[in-house]
C-alpha positions as CSV (number, residue, x, y, z in Angstrom):
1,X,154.2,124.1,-32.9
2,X,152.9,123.7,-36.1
3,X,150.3,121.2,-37.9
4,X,149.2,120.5,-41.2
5,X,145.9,119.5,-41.6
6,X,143.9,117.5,-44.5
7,X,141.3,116.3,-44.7
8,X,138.4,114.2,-47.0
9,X,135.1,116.0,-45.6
10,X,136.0,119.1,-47.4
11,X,136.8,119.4,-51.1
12,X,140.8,118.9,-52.1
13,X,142.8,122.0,-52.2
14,X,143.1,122.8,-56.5
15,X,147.3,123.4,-55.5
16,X,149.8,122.2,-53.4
17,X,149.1,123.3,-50.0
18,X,147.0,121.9,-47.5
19,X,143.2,122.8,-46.0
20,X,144.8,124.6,-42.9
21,X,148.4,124.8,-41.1
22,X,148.0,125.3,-36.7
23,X,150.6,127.3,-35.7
24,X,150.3,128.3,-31.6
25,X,147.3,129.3,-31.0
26,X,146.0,130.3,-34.1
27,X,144.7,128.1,-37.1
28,X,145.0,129.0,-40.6
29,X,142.6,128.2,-43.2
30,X,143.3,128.0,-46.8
31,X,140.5,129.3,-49.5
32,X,137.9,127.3,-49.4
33,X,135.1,127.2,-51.9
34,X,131.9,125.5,-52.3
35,X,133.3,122.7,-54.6
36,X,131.4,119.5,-53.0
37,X,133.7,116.8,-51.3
38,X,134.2,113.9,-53.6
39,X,132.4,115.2,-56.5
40,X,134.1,118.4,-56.9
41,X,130.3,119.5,-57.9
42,X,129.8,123.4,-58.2
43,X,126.2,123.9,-56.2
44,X,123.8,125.7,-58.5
45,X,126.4,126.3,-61.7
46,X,124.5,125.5,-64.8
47,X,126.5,125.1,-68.0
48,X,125.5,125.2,-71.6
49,X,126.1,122.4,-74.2
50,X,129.8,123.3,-74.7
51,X,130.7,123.4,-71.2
52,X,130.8,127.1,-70.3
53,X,129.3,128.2,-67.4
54,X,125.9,130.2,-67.7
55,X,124.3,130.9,-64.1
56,X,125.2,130.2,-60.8
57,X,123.3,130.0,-57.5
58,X,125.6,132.6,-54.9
59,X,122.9,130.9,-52.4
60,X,123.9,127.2,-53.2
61,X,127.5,128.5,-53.1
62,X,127.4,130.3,-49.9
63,X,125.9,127.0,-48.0
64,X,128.1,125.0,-49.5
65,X,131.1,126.8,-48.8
66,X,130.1,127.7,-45.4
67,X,129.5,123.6,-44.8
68,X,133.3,123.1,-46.1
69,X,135.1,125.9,-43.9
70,X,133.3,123.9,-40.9
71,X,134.5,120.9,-42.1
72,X,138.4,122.0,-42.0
73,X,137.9,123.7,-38.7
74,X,136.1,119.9,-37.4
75,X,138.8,118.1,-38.9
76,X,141.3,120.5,-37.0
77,X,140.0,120.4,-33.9
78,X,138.6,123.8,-34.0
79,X,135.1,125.0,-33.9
80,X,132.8,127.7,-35.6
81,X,132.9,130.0,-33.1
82,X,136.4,129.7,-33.0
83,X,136.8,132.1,-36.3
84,X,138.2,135.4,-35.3
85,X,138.8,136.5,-38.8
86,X,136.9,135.8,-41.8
87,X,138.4,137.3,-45.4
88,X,135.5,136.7,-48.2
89,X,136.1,137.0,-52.1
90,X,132.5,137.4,-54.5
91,X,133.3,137.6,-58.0
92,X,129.9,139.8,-58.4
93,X,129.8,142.1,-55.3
94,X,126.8,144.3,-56.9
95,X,124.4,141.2,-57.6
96,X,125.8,138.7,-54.6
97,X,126.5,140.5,-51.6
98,X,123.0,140.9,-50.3
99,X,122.1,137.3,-50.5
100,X,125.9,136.4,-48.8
101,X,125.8,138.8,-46.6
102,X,121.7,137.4,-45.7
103,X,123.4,134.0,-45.5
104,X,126.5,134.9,-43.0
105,X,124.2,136.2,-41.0
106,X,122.1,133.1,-40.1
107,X,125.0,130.6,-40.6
108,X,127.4,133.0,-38.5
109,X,125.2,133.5,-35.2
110,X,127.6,133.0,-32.0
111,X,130.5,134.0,-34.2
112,X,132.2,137.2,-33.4
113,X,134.7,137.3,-35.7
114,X,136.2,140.4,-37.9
115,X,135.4,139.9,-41.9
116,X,136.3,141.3,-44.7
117,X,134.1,141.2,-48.5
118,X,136.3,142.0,-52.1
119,X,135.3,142.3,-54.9
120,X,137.5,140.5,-57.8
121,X,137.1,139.4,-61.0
122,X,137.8,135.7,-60.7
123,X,138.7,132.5,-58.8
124,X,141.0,129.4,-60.4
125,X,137.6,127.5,-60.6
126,X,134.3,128.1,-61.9
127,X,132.9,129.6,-58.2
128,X,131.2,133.3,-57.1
129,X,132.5,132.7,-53.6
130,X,135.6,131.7,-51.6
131,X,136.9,132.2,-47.8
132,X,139.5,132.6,-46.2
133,X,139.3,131.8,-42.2
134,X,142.0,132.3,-38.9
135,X,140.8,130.9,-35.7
136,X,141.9,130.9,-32.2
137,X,142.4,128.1,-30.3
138,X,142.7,127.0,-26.7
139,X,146.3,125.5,-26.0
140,X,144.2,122.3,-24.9
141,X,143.0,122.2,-28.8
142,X,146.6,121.8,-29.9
C-alpha cells in the first residue's frame, strides 16, 4: 500500500513531490525545512537592503523545522516517536552543530531513532537546516 500525503500545517514542498509517501509500514518524509507554513518566512534570516541574506538564527531554524517534521508526521498519522531514522543537513557544521545538536536533544526526548548530521554547502532556499525523516508505523496507522 502506498499513500501520498500533503498537507497545509507544514510549509509546501519548493518541487514536485509531496511532504511524505506511506509505503507498508514505513513512512517517508521529504526534506523539510524551517520555511513557516503560509508565509514561507525564514525564522531568524536577516537580509540587507538588496535582498541577500546576512545572519541567520540555526536556533530559530532548528525549532521551526523541528515544528514542521511533526506536522507531516500528524498530518500522516504518525507520531514523534515514531521516527526511526533521522538524516540532518547544516550548511555550517563548525558554527551550528552544537546549538542543533543542544536542540535535538530536548525536542527529541522519547525518540530513539538513528540520525545522521552532513555537512554541505547549500540548500535550494535561503535555510542552515533541513531533515530528512523515516518512521515506522503500526499496520493499524495505515
Amino acid at each position: 500500500m502506498s499513500n501520498i500525503i500533503r498537507t497545509e500545517s507544514a510549509p509546501a514542498p519548493v518541487g514536485a513531490y509531496p511532504h511524505a509517501r506511506r509505503v507498508g509500514d514505513l513512512l517517508f518524509l521529504s526534506g523539510v525545512g524551517p520555511r513557516q507554513p503560509g508565509s514561507n518566512a525564514i525564522p531568524g534570516n536577516v537580509y540587507d537592503a538588496d535582498g541577500k541574506l546576512i545572519a541567520y538564527d540555526i536556533a530559530a531554524q532548528c525549532r521551526q523545522v523541528f515544528a514542521n517534521v511533526r506536522a507531516v508526521l500528524e498530518a500522516s498519522g504518525a507520531a514523534w516517536t515514531d521516527l526511526v531514522d533521522v538524516t540532518v543537513f547544516l550548511t555550517d557544521m563548525a558554527n551550528d552543530f552544537s546549538t542543533y545538536n543542544r536542540l535535538y536533544a530536548e525536542h527529541f526526548v522519547g525518540v530513539d531513532a538513528c540520525r545522521t548530521t552532513l555537512g554541505i554547502t547549500a540548500l535550494p532556499t535561503p535555510i542552515a537546516i533541513e531533515l530528512k525523516c523515516i518512521a515506522a508505523l503500526s499496520p493499524a496507522a495505515q
